[in-house]
Backbone as a ProteinNet text record, in pm:
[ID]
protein_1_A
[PRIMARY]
XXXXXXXXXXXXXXXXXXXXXXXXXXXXXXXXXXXXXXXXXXXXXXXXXXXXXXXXXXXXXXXXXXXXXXXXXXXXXXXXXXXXXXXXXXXXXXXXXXXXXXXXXXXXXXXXXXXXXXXXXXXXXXXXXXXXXXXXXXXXXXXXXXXXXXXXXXXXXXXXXXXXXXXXXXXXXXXXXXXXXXX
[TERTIARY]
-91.1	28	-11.3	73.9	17.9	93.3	41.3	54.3	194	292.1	436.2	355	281.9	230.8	153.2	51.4	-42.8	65.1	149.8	242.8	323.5	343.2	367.1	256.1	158.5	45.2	-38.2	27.5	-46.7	68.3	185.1	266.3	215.9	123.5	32.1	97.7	253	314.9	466.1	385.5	479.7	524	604.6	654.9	660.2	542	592	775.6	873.3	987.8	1028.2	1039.5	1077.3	1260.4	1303.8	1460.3	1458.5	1523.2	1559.6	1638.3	1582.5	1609.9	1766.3	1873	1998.2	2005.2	2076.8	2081.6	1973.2	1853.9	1732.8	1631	1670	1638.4	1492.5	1397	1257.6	1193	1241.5	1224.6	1242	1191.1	1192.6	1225.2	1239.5	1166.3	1147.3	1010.2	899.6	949.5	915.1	951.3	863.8	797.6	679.1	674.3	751.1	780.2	887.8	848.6	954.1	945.5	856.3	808.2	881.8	935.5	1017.5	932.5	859.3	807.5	853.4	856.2	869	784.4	841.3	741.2	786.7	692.4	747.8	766.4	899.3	874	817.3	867.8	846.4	982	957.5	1010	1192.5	1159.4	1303	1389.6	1360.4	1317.8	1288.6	1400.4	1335.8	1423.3	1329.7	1416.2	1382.3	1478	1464.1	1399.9	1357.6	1349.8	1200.6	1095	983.5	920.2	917.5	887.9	723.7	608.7	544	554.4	538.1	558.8	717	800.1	927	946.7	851.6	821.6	895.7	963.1	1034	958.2	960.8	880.9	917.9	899.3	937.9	1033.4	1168.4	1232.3	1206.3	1093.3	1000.7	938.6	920.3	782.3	674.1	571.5	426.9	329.6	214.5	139.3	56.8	-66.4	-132.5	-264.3	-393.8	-490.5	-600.4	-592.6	-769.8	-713.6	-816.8	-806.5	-935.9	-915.4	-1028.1	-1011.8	-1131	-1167.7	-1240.6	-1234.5	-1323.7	-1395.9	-1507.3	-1604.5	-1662.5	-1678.1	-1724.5	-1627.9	-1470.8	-1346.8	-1333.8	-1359.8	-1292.6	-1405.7	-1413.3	-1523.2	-1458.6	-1553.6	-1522.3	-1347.7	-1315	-1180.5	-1153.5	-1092.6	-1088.8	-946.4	-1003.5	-908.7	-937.1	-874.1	-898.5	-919.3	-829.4	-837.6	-981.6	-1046.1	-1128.4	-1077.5	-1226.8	-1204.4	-1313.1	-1275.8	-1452.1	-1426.5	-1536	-1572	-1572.1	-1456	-1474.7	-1600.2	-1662.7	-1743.7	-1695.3	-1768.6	-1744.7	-1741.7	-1591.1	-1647.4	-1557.9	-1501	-1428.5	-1272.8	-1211.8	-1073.3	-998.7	-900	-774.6	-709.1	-693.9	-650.6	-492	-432.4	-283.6	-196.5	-299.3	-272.9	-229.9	-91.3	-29	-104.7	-157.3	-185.4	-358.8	-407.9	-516.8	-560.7	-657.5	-707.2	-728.9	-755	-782.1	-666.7	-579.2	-416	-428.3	-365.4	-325.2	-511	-586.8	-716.7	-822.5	-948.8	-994.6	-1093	-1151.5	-1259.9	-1300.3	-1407.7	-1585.1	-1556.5	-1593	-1613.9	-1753.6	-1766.8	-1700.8	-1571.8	-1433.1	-1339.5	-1218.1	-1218.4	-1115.4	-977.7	-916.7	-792.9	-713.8	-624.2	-538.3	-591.7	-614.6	-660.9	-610.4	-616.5	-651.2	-738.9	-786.3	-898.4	-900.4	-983.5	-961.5	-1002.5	-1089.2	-1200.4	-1103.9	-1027	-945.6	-979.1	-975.4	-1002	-912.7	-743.7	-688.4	-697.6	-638	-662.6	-577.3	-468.9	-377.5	-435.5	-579	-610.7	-753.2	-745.6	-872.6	-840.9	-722	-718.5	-579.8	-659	-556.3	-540	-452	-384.1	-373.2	-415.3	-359.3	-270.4	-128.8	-14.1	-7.6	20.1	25.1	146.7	152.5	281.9	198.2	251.1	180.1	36.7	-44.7	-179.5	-239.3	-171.1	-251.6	-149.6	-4.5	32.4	87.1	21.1	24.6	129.5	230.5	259.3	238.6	224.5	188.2	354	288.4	399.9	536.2	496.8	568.1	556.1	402.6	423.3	256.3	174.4	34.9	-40.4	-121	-191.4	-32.2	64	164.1	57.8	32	-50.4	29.4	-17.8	42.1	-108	-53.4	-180.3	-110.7	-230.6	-148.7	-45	41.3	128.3	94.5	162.9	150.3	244.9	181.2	286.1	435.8	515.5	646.4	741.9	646.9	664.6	705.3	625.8	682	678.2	772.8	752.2	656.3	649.3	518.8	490.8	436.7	468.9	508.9	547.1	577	505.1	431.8	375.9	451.5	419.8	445.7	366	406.1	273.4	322.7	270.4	285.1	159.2	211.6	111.6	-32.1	-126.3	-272.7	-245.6	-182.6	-217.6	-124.3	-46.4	40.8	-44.2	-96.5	-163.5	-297.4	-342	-460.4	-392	-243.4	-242.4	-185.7	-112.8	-95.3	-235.3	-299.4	-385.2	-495.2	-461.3	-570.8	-495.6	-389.1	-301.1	-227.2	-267	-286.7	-413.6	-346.7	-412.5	-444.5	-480.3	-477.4	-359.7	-244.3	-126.3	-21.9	-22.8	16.8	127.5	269.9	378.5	468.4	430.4	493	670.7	793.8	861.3	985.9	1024.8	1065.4	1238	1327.5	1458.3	1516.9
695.1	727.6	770.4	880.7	926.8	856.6	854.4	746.5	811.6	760.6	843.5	911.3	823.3	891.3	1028.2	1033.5	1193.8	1297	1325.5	1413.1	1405.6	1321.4	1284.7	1344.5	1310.2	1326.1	1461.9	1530.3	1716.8	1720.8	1690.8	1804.2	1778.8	1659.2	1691.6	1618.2	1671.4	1638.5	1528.2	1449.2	1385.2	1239.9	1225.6	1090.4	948.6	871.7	700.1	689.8	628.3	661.9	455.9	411.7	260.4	259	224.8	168.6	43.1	-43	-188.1	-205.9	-340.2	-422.4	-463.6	-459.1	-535.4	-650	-729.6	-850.8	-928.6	-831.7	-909.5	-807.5	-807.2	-684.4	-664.8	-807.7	-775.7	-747.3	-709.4	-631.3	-542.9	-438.1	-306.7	-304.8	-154	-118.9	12.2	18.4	129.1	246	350.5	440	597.2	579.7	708.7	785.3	892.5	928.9	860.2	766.7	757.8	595.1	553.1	387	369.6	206.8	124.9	43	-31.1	-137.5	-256.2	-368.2	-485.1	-415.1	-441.1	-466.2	-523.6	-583.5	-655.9	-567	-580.6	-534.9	-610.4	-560	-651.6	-765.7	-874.9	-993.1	-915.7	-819.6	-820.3	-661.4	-629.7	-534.3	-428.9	-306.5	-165	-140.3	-64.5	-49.3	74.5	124.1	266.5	287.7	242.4	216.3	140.3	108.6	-1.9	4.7	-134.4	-187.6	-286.4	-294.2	-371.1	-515.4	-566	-744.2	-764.2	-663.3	-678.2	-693.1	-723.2	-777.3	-741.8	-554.2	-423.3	-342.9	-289.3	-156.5	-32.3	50.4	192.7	242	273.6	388.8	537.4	547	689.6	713.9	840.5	938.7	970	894.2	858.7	905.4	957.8	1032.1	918	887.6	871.4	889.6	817.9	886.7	850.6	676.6	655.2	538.2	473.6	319.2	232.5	98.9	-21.5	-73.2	-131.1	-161.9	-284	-383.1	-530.6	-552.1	-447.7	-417.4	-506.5	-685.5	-752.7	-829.4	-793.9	-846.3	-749.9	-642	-495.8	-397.7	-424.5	-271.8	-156.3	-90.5	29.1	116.9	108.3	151.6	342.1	393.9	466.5	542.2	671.6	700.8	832.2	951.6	1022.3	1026.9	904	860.3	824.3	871.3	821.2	663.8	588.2	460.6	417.9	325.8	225	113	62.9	-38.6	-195.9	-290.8	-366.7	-457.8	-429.7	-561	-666.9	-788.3	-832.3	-772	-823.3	-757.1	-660.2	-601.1	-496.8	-511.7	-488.2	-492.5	-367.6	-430.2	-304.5	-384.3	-315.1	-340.7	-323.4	-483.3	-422.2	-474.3	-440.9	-445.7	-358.3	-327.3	-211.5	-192.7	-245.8	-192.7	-145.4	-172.7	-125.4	-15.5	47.8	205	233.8	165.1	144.5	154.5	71	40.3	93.6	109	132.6	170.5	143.1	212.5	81.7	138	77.4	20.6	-78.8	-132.6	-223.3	-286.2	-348.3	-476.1	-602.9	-767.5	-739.6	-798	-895.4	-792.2	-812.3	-780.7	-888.3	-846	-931.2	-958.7	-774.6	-747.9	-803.2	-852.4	-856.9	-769.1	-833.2	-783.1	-851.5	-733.5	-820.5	-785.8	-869.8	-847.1	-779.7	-703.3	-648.1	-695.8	-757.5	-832.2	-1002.6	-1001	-1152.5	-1216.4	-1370.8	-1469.7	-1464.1	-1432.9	-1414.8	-1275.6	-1210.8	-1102	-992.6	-1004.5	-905	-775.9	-765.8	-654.7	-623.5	-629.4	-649.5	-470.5	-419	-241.6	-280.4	-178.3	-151.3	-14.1	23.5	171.3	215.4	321.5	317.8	445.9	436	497.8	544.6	699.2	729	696.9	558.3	545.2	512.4	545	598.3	570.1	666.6	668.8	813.5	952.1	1061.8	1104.4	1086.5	1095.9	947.2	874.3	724.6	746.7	616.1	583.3	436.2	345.6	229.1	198.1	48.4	-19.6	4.6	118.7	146.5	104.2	18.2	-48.3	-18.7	-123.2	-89.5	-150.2	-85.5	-153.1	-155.4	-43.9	-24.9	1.1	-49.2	-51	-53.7	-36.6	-84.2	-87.1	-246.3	-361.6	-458.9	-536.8	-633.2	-722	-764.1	-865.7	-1002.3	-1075.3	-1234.7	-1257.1	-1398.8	-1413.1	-1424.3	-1364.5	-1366.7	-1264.1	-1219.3	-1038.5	-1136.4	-1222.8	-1248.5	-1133.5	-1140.5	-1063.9	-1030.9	-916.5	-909.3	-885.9	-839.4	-819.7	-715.5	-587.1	-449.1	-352.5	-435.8	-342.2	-281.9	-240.6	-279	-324.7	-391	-506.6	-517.1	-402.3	-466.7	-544.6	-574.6	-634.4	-556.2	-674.4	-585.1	-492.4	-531.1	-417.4	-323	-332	-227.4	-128.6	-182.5	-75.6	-26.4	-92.1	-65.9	71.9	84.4	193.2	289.9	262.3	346.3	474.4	396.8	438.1	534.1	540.2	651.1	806.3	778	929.3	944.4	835.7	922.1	977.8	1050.1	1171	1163.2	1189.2	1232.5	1303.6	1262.7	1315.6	1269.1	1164.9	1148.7	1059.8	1151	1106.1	947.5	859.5	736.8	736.2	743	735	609.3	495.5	406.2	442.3	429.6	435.3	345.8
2968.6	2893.5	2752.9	2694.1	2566.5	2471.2	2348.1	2211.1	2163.3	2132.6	2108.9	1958.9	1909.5	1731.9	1769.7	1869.4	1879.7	1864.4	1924.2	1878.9	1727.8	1694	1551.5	1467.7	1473.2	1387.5	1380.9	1501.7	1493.6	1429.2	1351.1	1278.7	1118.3	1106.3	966.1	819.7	867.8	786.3	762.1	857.5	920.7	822.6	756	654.4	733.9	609.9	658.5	550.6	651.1	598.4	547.6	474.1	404.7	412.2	522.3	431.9	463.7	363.9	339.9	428.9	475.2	586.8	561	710	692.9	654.6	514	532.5	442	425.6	367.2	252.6	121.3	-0.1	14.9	31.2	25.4	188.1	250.2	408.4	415.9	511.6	541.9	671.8	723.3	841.2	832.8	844.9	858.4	960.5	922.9	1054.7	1029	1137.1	1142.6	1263	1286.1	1410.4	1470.8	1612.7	1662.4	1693.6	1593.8	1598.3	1479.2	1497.8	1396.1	1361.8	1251.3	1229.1	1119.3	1120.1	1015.1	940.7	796.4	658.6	591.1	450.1	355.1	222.9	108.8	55.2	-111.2	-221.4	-359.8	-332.2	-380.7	-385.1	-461	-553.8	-611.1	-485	-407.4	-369.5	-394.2	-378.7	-440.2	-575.3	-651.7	-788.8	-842.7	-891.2	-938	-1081.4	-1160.6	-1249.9	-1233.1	-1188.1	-1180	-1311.1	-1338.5	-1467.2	-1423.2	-1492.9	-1490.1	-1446.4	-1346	-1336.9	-1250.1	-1293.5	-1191.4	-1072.6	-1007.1	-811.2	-739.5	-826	-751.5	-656.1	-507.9	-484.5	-551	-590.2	-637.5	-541.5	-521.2	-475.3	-502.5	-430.5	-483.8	-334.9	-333.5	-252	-278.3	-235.3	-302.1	-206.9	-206.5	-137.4	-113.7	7.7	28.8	-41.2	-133.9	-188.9	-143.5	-39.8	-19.4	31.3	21.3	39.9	29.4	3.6	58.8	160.5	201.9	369.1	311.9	376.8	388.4	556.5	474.3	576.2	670.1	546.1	652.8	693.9	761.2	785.5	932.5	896.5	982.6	981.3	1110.1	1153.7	1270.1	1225	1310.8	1285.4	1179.8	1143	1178.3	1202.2	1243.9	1156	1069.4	979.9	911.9	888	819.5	614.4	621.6	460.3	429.7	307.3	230.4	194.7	254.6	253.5	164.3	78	9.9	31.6	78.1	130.8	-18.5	-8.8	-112.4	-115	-237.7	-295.2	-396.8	-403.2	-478.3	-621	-739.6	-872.3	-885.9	-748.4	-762.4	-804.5	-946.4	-991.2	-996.5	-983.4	-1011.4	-1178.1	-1287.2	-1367.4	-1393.7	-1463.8	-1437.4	-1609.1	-1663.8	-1775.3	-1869.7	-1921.5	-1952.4	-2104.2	-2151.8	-2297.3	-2276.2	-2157.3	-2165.8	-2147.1	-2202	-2115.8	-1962.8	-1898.4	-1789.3	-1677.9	-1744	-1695	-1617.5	-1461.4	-1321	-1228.4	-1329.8	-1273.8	-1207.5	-1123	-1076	-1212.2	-1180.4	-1269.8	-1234.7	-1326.5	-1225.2	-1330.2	-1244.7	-1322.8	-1398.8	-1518.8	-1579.6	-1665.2	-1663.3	-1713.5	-1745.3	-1892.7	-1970.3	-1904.3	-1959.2	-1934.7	-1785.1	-1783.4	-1664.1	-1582.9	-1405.2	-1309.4	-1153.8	-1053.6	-973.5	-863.9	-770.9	-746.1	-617.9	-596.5	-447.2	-359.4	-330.1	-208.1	-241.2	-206.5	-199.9	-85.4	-130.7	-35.5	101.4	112.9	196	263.8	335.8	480.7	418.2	289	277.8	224.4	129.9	129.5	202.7	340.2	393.8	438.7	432.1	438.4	347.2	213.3	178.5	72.2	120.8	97.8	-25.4	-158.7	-262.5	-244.6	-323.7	-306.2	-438.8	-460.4	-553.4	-646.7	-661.3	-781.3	-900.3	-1005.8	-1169.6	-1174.3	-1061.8	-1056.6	-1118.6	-1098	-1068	-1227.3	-1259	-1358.6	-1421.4	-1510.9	-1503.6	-1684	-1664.8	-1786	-1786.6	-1925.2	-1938.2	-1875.4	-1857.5	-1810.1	-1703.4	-1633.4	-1501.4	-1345.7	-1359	-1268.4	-1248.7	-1179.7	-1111.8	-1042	-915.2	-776.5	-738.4	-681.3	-604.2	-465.2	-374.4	-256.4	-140.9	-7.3	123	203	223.9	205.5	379.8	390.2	488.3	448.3	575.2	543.7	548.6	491.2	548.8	653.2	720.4	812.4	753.7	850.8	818	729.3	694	595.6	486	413.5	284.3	205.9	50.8	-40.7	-121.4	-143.8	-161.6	-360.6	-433.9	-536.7	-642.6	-528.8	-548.8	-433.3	-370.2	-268.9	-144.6	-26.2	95.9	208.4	266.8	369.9	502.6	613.9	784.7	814.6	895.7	1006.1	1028.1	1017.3	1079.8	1198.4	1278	1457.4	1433.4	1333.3	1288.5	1214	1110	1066.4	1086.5	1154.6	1236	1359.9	1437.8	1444.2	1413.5	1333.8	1221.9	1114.9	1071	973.3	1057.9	1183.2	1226	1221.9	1176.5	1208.3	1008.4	938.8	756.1	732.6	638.6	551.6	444.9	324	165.2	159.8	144.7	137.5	232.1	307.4	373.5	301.8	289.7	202.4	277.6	190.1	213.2	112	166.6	119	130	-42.5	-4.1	-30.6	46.8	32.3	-12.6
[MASK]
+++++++++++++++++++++++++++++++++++++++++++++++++++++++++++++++++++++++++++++++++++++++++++++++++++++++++++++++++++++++++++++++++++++++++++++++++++++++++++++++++++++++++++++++++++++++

């Protein structure tokens, strides 16, 4: 039987689509083609307006740019996205007054961070989404990701988070551009 996504995924340009869950602000459901999935969203949910620290997702259309992989978590991943492999050391800075702000950067570091290679499974693949990355302003929000979930799709802290086997098949059919949009 063929994958309902292979046909999805030769049109290239095919949208991960986010609308908020009935009933529940920090829930989603995912929709890529002709698959529905649980996700989690930011604890406050989506906000038009994303402010630094507001535990809003962006109500925005954000491209796909790369991702991290926790190589010794997950092998053999299978993906057209440019992936790097996390080491220890490795930060995302989320500190609005810094130069760095929304950018990657290396331990030992002062400024507000957080870390990519985490003790728990949620960023063992995880996605960076172009929200105020490629045109960045301070304090609009940063490390907007779609990362794993925890059990139960808790909220997450502006991100969005399915399930590992979700995105395990999912992520073989994104791109560098592969437009994630949250409603």
């Amino acid at each position: 039987m063929k994958s309902p996504l292979r046909k999805q995924s030769a049109g290239r340009g095919q949208p991960v689509v986010l609308r908020t869950a009935p009933g529940d602000h920090s829930r989603a459901v995912l929709q890529f083609g002709v698959l529905r999935l649980p996700a989690a969203l930011g604890r406050a949910g989506t906000v038009l307006c994303k402010k630094e620290g507001d535990g809003g997702s962006p109500r925005a259309a954000m491209r796909l740019l790369g991702g991290y992989i926790r190589g010794d978590r997950i092998r053999n991943l299978v993906t057209p996205l440019p992936m790097t492999r996390t080491k220890a050391g490795m930060l995302w800075c989320d500190e609005p007054g810094h130069p760095a702000y929304n950018r990657p950067v290396s331990a030992p570091f002062a400024a507000s961070h957080e870390r990519l290679m985490r003790d728990d499974s949620l960023y063992d693949i995880c996605l960076i989404m172009d929200w105020n990355v490629t045109s960045r302003r301070r304090g609009r929000g940063s490390a907007i990701f779609f990362h794993l979930a925890r059990p139960g799709y808790t909220p997450t802290e502006g991100c969005i988070a399915i399930a590992r086997r979700d995105m395990l098949r999912l992520i073989r059919h994104f791109r560098c551009g592969t437009r994630i949009h949250i409603l």
